[in-house]
PAVOTOR-702383 format. One record per residue (C-alpha): x, y, z; chain; residue number from 1. Coordinates in pm, 1 decimal, decimal comma. Layout:
<drenzas>
{drenza {X; Y; Z}; 'A'; NUM}
...
</drenzas>
This chain:
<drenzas>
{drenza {0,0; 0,0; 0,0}; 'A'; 1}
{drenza {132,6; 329,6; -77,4}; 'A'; 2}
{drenza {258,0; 564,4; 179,0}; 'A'; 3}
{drenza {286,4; 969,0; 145,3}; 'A'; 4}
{drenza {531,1; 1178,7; 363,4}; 'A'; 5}
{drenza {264,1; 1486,9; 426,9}; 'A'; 6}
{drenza {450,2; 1835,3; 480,5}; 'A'; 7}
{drenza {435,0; 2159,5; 587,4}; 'A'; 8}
{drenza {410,0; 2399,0; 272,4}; 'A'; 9}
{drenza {537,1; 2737,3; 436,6}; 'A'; 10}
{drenza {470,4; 2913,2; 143,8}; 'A'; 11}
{drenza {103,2; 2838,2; 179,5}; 'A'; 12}
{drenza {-104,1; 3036,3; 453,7}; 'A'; 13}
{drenza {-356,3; 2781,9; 539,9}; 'A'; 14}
{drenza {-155,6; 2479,0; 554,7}; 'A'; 15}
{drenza {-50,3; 2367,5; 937,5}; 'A'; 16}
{drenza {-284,5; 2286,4; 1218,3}; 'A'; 17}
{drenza {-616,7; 2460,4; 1277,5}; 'A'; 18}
{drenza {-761,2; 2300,3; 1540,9}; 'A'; 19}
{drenza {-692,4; 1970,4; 1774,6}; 'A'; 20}
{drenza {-1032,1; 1745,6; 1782,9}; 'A'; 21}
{drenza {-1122,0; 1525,0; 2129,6}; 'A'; 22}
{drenza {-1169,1; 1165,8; 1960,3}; 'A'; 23}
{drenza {-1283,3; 820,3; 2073,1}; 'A'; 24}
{drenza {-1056,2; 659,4; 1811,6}; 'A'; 25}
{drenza {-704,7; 918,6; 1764,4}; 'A'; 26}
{drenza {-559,9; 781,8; 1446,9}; 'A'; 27}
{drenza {-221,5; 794,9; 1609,7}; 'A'; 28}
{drenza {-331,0; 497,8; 1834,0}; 'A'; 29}
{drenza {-213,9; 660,3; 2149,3}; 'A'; 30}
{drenza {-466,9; 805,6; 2454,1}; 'A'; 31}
{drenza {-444,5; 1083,4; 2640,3}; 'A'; 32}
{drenza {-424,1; 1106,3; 3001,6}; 'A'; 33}
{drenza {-680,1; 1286,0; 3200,3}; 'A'; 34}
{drenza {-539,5; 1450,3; 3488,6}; 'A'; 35}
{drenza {-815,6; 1497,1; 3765,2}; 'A'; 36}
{drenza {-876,1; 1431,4; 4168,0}; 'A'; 37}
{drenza {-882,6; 1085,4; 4113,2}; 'A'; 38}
{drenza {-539,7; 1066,6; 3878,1}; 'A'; 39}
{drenza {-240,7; 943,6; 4020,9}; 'A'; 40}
{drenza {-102,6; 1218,1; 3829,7}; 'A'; 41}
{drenza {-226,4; 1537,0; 3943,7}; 'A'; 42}
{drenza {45,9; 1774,2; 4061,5}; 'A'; 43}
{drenza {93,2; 1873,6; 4439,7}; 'A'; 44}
{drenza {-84,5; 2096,1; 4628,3}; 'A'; 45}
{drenza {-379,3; 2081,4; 4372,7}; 'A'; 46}
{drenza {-739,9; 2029,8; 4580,0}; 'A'; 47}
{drenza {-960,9; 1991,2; 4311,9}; 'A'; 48}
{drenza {-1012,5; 1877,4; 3975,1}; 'A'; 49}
{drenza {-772,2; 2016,1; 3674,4}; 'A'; 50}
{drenza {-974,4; 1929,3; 3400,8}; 'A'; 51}
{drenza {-601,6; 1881,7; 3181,5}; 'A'; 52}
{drenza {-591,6; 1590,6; 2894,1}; 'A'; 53}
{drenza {-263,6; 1501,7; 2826,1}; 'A'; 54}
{drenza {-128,7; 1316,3; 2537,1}; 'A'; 55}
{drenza {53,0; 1319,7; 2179,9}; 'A'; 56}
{drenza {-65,5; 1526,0; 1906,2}; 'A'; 57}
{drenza {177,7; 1430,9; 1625,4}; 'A'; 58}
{drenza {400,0; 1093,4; 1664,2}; 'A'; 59}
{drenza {702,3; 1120,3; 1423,6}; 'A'; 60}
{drenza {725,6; 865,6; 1131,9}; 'A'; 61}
{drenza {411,4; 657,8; 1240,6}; 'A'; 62}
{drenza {190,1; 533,5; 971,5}; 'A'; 63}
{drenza {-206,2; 665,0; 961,3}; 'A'; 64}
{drenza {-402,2; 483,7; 748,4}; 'A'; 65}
{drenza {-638,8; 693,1; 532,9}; 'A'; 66}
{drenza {-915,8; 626,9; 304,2}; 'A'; 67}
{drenza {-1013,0; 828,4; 36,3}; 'A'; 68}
{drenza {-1239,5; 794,7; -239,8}; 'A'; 69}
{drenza {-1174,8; 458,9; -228,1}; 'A'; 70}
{drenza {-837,2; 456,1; -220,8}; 'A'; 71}
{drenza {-640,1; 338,3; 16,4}; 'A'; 72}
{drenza {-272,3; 475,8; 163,5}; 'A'; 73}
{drenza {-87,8; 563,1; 455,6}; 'A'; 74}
{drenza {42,9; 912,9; 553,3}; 'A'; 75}
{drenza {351,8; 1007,6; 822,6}; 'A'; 76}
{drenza {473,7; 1296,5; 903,1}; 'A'; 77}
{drenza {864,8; 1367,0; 997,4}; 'A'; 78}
{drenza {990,3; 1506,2; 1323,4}; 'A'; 79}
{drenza {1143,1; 1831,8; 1119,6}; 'A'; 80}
{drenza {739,9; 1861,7; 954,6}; 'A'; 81}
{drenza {634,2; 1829,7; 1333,1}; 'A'; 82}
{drenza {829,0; 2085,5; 1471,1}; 'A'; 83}
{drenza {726,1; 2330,8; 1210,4}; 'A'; 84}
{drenza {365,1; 2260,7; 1279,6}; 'A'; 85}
{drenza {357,7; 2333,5; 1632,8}; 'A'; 86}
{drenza {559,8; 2643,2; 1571,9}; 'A'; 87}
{drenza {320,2; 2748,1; 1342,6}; 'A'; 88}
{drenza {12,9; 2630,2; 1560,0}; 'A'; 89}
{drenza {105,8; 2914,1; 1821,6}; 'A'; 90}
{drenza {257,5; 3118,5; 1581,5}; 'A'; 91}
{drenza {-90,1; 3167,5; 1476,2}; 'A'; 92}
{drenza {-281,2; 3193,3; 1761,7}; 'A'; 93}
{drenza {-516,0; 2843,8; 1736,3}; 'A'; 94}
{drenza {-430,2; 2714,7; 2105,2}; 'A'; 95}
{drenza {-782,8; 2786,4; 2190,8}; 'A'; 96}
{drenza {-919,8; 2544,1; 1880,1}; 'A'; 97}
{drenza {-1078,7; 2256,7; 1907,8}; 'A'; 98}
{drenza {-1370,5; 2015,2; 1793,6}; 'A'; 99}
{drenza {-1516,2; 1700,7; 1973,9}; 'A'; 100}
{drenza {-1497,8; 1404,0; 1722,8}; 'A'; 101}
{drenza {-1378,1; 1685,8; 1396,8}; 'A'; 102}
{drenza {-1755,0; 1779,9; 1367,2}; 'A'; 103}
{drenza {-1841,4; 1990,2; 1644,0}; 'A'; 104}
{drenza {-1653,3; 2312,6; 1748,5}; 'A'; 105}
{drenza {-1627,6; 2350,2; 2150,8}; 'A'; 106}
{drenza {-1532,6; 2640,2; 2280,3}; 'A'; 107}
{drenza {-1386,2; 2673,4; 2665,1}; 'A'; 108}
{drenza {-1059,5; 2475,9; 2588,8}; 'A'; 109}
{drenza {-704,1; 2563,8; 2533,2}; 'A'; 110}
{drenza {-330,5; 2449,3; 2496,7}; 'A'; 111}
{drenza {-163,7; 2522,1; 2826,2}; 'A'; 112}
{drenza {111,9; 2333,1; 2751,3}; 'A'; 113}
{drenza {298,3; 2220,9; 2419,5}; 'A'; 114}
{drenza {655,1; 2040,3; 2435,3}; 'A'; 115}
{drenza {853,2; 1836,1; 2176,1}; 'A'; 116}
{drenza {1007,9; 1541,8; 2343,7}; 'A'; 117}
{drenza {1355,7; 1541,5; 2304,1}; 'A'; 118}
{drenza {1477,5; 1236,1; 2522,5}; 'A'; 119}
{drenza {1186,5; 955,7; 2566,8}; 'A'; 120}
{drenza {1333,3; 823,5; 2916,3}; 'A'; 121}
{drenza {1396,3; 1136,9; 3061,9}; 'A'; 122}
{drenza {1118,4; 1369,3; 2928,0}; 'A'; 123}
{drenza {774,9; 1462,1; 3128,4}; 'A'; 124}
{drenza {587,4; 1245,2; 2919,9}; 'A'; 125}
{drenza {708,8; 898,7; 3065,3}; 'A'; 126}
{drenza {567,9; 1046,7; 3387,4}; 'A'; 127}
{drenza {233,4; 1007,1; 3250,8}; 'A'; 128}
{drenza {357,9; 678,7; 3119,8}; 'A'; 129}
{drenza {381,5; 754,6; 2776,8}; 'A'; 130}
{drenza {656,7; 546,9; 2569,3}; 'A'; 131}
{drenza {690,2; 797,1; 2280,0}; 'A'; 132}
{drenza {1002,5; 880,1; 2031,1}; 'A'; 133}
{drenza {1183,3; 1191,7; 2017,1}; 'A'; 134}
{drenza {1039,4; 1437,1; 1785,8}; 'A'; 135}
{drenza {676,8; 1381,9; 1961,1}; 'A'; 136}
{drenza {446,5; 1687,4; 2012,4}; 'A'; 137}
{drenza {292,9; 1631,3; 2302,9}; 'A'; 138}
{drenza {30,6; 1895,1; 2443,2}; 'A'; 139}
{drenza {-184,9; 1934,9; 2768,5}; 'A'; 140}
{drenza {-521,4; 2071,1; 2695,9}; 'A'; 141}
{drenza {-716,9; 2257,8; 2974,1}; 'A'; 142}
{drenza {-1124,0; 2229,1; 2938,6}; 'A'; 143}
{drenza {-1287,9; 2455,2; 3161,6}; 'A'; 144}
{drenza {-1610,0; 2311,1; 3023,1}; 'A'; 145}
{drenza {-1731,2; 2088,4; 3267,3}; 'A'; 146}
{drenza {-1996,9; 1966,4; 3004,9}; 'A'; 147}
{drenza {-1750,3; 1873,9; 2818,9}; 'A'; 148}
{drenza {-1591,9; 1698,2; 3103,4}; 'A'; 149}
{drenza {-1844,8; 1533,2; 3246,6}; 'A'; 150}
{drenza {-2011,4; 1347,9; 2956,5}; 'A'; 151}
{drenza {-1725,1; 1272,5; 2732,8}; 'A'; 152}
{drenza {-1362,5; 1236,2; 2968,1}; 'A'; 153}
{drenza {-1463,1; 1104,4; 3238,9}; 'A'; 154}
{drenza {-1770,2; 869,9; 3036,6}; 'A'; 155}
{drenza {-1413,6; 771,0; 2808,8}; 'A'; 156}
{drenza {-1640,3; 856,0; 2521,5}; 'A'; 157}
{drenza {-1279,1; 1048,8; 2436,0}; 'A'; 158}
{drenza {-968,7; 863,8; 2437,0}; 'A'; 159}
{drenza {-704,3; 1085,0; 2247,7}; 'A'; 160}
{drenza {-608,3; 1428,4; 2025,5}; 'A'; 161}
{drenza {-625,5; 1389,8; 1705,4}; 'A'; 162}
{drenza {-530,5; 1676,9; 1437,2}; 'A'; 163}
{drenza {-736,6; 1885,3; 1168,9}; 'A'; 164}
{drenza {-532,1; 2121,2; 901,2}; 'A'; 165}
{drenza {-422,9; 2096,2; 575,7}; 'A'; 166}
{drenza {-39,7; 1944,0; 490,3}; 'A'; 167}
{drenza {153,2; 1895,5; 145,2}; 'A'; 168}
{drenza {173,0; 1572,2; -54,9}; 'A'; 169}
{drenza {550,2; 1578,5; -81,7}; 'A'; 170}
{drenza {493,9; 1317,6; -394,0}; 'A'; 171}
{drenza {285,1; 1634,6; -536,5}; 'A'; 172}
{drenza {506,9; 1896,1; -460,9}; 'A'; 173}
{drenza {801,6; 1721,4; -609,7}; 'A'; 174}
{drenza {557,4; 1687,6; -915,6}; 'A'; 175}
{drenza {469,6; 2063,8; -907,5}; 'A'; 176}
{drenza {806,3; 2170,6; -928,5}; 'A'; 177}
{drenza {871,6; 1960,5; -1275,7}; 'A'; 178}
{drenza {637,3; 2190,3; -1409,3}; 'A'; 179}
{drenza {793,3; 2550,1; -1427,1}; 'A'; 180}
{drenza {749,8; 2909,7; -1645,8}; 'A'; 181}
{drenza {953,6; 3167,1; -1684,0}; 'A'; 182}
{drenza {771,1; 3353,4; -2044,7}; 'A'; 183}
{drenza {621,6; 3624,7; -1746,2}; 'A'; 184}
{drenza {763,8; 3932,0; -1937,4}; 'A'; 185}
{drenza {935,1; 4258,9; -1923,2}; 'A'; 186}
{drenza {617,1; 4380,6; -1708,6}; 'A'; 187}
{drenza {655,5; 4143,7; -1468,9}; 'A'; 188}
{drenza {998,0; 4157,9; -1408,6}; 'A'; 189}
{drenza {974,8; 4562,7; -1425,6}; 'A'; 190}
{drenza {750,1; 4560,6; -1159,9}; 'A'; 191}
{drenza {968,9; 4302,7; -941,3}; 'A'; 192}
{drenza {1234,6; 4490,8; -1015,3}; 'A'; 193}
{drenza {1094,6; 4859,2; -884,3}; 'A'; 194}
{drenza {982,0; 4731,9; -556,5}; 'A'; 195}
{drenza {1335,7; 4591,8; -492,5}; 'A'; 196}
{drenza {1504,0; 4873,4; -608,8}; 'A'; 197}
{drenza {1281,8; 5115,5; -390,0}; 'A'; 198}
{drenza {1355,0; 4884,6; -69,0}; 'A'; 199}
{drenza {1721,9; 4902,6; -99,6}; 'A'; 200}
{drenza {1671,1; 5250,8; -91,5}; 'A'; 201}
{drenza {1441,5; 5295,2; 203,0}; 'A'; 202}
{drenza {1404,3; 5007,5; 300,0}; 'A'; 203}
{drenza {1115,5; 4752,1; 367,0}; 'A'; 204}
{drenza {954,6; 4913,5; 668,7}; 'A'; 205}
{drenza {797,8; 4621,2; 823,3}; 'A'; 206}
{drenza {635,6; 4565,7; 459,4}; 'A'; 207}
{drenza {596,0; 4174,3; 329,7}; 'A'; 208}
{drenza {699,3; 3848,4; 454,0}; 'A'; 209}
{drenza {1001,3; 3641,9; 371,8}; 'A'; 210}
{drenza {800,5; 3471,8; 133,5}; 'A'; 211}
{drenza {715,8; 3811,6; -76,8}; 'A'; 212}
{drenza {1060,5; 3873,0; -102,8}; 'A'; 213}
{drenza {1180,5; 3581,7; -225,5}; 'A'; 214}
{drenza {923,4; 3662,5; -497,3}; 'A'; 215}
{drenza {1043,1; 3948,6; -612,5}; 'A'; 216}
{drenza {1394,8; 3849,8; -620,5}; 'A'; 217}
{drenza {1264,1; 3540,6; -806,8}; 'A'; 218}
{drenza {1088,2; 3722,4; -1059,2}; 'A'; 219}
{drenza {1346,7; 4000,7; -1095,7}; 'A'; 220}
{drenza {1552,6; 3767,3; -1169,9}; 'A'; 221}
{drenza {1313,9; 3556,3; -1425,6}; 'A'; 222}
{drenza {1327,3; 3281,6; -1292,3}; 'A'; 223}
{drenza {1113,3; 2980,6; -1370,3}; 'A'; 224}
{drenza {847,1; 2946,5; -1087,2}; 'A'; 225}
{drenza {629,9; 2627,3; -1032,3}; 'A'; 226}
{drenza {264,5; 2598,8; -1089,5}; 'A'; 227}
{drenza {188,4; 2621,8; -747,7}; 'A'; 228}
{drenza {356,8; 2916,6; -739,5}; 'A'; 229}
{drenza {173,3; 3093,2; -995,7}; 'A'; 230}
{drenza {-167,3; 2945,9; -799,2}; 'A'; 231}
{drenza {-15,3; 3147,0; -512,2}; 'A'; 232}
{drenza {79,6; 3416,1; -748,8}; 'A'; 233}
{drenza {-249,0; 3445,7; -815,0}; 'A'; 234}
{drenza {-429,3; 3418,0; -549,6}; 'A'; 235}
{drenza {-228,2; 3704,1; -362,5}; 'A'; 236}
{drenza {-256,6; 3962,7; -678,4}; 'A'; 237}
{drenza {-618,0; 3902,3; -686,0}; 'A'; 238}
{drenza {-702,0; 3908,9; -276,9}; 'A'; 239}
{drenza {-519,3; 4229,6; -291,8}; 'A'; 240}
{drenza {-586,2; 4403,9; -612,3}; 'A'; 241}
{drenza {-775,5; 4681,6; -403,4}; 'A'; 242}
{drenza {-479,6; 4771,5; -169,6}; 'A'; 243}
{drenza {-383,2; 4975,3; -529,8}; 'A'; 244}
{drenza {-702,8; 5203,1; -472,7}; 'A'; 245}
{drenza {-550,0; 5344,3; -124,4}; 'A'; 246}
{drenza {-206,7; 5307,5; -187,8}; 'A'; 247}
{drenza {-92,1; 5466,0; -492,3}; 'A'; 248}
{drenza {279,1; 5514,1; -427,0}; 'A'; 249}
{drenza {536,1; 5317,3; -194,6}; 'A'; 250}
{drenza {585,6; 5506,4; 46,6}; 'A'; 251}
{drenza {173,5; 5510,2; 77,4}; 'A'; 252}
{drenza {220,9; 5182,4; 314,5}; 'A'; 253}
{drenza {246,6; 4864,9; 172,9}; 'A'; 254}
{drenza {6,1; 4756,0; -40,2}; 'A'; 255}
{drenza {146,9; 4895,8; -381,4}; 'A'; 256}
{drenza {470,5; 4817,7; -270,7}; 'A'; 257}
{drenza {421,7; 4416,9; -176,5}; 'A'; 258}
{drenza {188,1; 4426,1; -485,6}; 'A'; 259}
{drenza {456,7; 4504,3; -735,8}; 'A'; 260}
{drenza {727,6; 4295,1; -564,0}; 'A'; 261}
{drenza {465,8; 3964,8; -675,1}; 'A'; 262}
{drenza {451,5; 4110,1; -1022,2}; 'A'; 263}
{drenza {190,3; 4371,6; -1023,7}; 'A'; 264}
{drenza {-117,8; 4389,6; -1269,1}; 'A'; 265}
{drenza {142,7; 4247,6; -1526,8}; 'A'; 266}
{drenza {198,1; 3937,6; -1293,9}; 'A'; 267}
{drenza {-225,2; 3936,4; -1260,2}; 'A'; 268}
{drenza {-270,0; 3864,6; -1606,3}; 'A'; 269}
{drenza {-37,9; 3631,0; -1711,3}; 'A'; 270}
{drenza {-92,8; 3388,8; -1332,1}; 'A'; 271}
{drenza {-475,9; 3402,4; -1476,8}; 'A'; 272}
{drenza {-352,3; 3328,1; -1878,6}; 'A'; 273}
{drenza {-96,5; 3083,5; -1763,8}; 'A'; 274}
{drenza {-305,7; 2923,3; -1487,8}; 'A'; 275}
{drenza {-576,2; 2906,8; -1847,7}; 'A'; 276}
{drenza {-335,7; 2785,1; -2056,6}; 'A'; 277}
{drenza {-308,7; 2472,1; -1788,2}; 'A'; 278}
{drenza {-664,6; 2399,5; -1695,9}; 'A'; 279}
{drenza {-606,2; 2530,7; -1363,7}; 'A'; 280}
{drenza {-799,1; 2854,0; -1312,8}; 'A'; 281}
{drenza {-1086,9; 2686,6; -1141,6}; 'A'; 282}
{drenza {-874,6; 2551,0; -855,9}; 'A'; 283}
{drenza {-669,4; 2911,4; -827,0}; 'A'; 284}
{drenza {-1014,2; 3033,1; -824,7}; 'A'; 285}
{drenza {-1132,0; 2837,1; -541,7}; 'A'; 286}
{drenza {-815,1; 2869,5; -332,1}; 'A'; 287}
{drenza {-895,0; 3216,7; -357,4}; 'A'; 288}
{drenza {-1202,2; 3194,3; -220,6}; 'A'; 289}
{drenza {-1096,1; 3017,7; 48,1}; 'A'; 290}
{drenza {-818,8; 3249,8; 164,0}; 'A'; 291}
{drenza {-1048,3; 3558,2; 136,5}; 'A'; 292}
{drenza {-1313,8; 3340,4; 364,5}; 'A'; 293}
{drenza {-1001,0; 3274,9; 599,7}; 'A'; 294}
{drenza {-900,9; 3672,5; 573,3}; 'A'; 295}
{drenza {-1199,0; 3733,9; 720,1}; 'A'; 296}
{drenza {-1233,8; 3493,2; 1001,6}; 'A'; 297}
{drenza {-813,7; 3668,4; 1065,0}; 'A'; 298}
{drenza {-968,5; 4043,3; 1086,0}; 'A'; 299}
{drenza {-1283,7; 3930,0; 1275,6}; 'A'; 300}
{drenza {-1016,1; 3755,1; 1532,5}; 'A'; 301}
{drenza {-800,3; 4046,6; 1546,7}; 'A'; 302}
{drenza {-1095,5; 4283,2; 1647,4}; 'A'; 303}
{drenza {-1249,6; 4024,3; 1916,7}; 'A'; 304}
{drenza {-1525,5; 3957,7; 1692,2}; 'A'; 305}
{drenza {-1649,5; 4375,3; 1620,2}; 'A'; 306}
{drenza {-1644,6; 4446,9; 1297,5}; 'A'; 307}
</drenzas>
């Protein structure tokens, strides 16, 4: 049966964990422990119930059997991918996410604790008798719900953590990355080009990610770039096509700036002709779609839910 390495695509904004699910069945095939009163484990000098589950998240190179459409496979996931993903986990502020059985989202939880076991004898998890390999994410989860307690923990109708996100096929990236363009154009490369030029000058001022600037160095440059890069391409030129209406110069913040340094309007048109060209529009479309809907969900966290 075949078996897929799943990764962490850093490029892409929604791929990671989003939330960590309360399961009867985890599909890493290890249970949490509950710390309460009545665990051997609770910590001293603590009087009444904790409400803390305890257990593995992510277990480095273990198989998960998956079923999809039919077919069948296994997926892993390497202690390096691991590491990244619960970087990026708090990085992004989901240590309050969480759904009972991936269908229902509960709210009163959250990650108190989140450690990457780097010696299995010595580590905290063997005190909760957990015989896990280095490179394990292991994570305590506080639920102040007693609800939530009551009828699922301590019933055992919940045995373990199991993940929800979206990862790389590292089969499919390799294949991605066969398939590469460079016929952009002058207009493309122009516009790379300017927004480069003007940060050497001033400077970036807090403007773009790592990943933006590796664009416009690529592009500047012409470089061939992937098909998933010109999704990407894409799908940031047309999310943030309207930054141009406010910002209408560089130094008018960063929209016009970070917009040129992925091509500009030049790099618009030919992402949407190439991504044509290759039967792919629908699926840029979509992903677009998508990371407006998650833009939104970002600004309505950022403002504590007032719009």
């Amino acid at each position: 049966m075949k078996i897929v390495e799943l990764i962490l695509d850093e490029d892409a904004f929604d791929n990671g964990v989003e939330a960590i699910s309360i399961v009867e069945n985890p599909a890493i095939r290890t249970d949490f422990v509950a710390l309460s009163e009545q665990n051997k484990w609770k910590f001293a000098n603590q009087d009444s119930e904790r409400q803390i589950l305890v257990g593995p998240a992510l277990i480095p190179n273990q198989t998960i059997y998956r079923n999809q459409g039919g077919e069948e496979f296994y997926i892993f996931f390497s202690a390096d991918t691991i590491r990244k993903v619960s970087e990026r986990f708090f990085a992004r502020g989901n240590q309050n996410n969480a759904t009972l059985e991936h269908s229902v989202a509960i709210d009163g939880t959250t990650i108190v604790e989140s450690w990457l076991v780097e010696d299995p004898e010595k580590d905290k998890s063997a005190l909760y008798n957990f015989k896990v390999p280095k490179g394990t994410w292991m994570v305590a989860m506080k639920v102040w719900d007693r609800a939530i307690w009551d009828d699922y923990v301590k019933t055992g109708d919940v045995k373990g953590f199991s993940i929800e996100g979206y990862f790389a096929d590292k089969v499919k990236m390799a294949e991605m990355q066969l398939e590469s363009y460079s016929d952009y154009g002058d207009g493309v490369r122009g516009n790379a080009k300017n927004a480069l030029e003007w940060a050497e000058k001033n400077g970036w001022g807090g403007c773009g990610t790592d990943v933006g600037k590796q664009r416009a160095n690529q592009l500047a440059k012409g470089e061939a770039i992937s098909v998933d890069t010109i999704m990407r391409m894409y799908s940031y030129l047309s999310r943030h096509e309207g930054d141009l209406d406010s910002s209408t110069s560089y130094s008018e913040g960063c929209g016009k700036l970070m917009y040129d340094a992925w091509g500009g309007k030049a790099g618009l048109r030919w992402a949407e002709s190439k991504l044509k060209e290759l039967g792919k529009i629908e699926a840029a479309q979509e992903e677009v779609n998508a990371e407006l809907a998650l833009d939104i969900l970002h600004l309505i966290a950022k403002s504590n839910g007032k719009l």
